[in-house]
Backbone bond lengths (Angstrom), bond angles and torsions (degrees), N, CA, C in turn:
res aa  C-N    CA-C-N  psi(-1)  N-CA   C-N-CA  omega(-1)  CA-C   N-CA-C  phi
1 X - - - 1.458 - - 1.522 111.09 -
2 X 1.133 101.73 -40.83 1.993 105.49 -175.71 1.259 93.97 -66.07
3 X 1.236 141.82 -57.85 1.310 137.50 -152.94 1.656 105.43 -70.90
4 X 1.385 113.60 -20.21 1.921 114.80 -177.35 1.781 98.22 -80.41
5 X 1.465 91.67 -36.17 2.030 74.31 -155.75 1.756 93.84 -101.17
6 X 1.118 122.00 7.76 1.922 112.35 -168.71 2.002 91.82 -87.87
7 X 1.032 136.22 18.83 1.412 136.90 -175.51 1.377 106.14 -97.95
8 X 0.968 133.97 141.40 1.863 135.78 169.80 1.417 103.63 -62.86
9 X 1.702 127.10 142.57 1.065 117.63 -174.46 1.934 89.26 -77.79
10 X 1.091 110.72 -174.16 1.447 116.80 176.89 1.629 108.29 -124.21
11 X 1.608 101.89 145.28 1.538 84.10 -158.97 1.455 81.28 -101.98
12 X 1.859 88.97 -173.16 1.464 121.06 -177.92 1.134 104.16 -92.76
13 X 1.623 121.38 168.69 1.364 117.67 160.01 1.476 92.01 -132.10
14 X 1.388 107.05 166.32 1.647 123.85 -161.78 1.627 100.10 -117.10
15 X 1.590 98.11 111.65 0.940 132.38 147.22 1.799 121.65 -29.59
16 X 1.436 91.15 117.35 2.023 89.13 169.08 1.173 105.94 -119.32
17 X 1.624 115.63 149.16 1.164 124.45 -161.81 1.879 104.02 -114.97
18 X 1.320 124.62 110.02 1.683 113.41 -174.48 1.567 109.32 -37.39
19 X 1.200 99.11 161.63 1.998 114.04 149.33 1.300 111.68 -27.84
20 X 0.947 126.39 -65.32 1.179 147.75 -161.09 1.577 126.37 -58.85
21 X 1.370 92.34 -39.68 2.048 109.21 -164.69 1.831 74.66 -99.10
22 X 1.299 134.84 -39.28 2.028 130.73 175.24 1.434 88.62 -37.25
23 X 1.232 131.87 -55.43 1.688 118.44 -103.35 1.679 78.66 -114.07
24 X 1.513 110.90 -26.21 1.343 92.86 -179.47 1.252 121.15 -104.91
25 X 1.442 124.60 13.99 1.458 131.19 -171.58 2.036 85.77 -94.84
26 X 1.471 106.35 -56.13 1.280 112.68 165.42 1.731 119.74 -12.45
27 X 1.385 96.70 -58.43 1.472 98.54 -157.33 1.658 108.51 -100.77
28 X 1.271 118.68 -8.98 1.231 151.35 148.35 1.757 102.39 -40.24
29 X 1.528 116.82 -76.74 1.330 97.98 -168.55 1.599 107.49 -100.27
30 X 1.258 126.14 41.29 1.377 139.75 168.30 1.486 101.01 -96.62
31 X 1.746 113.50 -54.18 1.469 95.48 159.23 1.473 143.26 -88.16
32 X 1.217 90.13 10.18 1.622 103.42 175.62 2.153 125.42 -73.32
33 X 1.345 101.41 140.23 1.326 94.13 -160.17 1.373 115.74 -137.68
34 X 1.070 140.34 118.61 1.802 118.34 178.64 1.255 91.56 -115.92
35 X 1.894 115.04 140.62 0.648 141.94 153.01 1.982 126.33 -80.84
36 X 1.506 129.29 144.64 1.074 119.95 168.03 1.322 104.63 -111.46
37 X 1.221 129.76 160.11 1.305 134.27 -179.93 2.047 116.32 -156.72
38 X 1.125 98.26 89.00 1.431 78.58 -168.88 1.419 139.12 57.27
39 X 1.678 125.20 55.96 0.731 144.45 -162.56 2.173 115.39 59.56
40 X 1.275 103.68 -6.60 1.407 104.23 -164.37 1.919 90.52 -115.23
41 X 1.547 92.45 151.07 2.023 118.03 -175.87 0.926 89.60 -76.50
42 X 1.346 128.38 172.16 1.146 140.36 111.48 1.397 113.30 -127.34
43 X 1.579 113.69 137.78 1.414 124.55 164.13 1.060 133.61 -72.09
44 X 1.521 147.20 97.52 1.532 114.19 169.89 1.269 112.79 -137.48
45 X 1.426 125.82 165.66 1.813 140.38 178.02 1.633 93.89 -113.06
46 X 1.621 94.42 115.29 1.701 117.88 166.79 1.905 90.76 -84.51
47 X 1.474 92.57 127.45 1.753 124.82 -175.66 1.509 87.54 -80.20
């Protein structure tokens, strides 16, 4: 057990995402939509 946890965890580094991959995740779930219907989803993207 001493020997698993006596190690430094190791960190992460943080990820940046361009203008670009923002602007379209943005507009991505602006048209994004779930529908319910009688116990059943539906997914859809308004064009």
């Amino acid at each position: 057990m001493e020997e698993i946890y006596s190690e430094a965890p190791k960190t992460c580094r943080i990820a940046k995402a361009r203008p670009e991959t923002i602007s379209f995740l943005l507009a991505f779930s602006k048209s994004y939509q779930v529908a319910t219907y009688k116990n059943l989803k539906f997914e859809r993207t308004l064009n």
